[in-house]
C-alpha positions as CSV (number, residue, x, y, z in Angstrom):
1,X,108.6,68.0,121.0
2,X,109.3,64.0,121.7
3,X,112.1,65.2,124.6
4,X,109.4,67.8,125.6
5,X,106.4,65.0,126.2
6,X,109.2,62.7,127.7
7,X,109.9,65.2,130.3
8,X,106.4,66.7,131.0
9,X,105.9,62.4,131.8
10,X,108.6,62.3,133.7
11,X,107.8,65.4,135.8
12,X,104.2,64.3,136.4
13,X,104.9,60.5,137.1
14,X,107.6,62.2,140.2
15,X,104.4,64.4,140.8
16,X,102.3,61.5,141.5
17,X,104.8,59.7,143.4
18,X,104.9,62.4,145.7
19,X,101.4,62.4,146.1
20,X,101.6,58.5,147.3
21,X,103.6,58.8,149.8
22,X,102.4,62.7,151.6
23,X,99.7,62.4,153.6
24,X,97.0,64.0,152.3
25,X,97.1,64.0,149.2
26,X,95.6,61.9,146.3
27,X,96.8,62.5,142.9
28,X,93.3,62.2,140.8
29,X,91.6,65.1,143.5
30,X,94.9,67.1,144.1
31,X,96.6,69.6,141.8
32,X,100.3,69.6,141.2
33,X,101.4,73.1,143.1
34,X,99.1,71.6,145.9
35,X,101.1,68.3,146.3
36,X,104.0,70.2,145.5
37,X,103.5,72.6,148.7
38,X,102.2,70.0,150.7
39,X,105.4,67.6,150.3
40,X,107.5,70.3,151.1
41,X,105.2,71.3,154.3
42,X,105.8,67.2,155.1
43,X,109.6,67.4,155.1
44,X,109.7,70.4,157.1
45,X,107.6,68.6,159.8
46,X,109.7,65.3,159.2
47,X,112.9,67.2,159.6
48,X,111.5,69.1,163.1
49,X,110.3,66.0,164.3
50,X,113.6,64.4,163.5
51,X,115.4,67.3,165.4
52,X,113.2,66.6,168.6
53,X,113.9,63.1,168.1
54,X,117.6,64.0,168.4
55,X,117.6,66.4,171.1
56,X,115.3,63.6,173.3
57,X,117.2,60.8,172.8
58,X,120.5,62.7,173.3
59,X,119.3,63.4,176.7
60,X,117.8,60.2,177.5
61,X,121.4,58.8,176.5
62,X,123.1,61.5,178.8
63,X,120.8,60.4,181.6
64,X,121.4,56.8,181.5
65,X,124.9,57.1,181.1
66,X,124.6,59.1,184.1
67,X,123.1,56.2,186.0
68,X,125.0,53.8,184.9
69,X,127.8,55.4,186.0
70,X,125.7,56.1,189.2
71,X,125.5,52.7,189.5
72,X,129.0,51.8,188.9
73,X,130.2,53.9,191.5
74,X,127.7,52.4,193.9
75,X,129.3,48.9,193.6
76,X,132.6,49.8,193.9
77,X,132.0,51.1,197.0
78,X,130.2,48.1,197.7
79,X,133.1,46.0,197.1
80,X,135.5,47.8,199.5
């Protein structure tokens, strides 16, 4: 019963750790299954936003390596 209680605690203290940091939720007004579902609704969002993050700074990178190479060229041909 004692390992039982110990990890029932342990379950709900993770439970309202979740709920601290999840937008949204509040651990006194908010069941467990709903902070549960709306964590996991959080880290999908995080991880798509992540991707877009990605996929925008990869092309801002691709496009200012472009002009600096842009630029490069330009001052070589300056120089001759």
């Amino acid at each position: 019963k004692e390992v039982e209680r110990r990890r029932r605690h342990a379950i709900n203290e993770a439970i309202d750790s979740l709920a601290t940091i999840v937008p949204g939720c509040e651990a006194k007004t908010t069941n467990k299954g709903s902070i549960i579902t709306q964590a996991v609704a959080y880290i999908h969002d995080l991880k798509n936003n992540e991707a877009s993050n990605i996929e925008k700074w990869t092309l801002e990178k691709l496009l200012m390596d472009q002009a600096l190479d842009d630029a490069r060229n330009e001052a070589e041909r300056a120089i001759r």
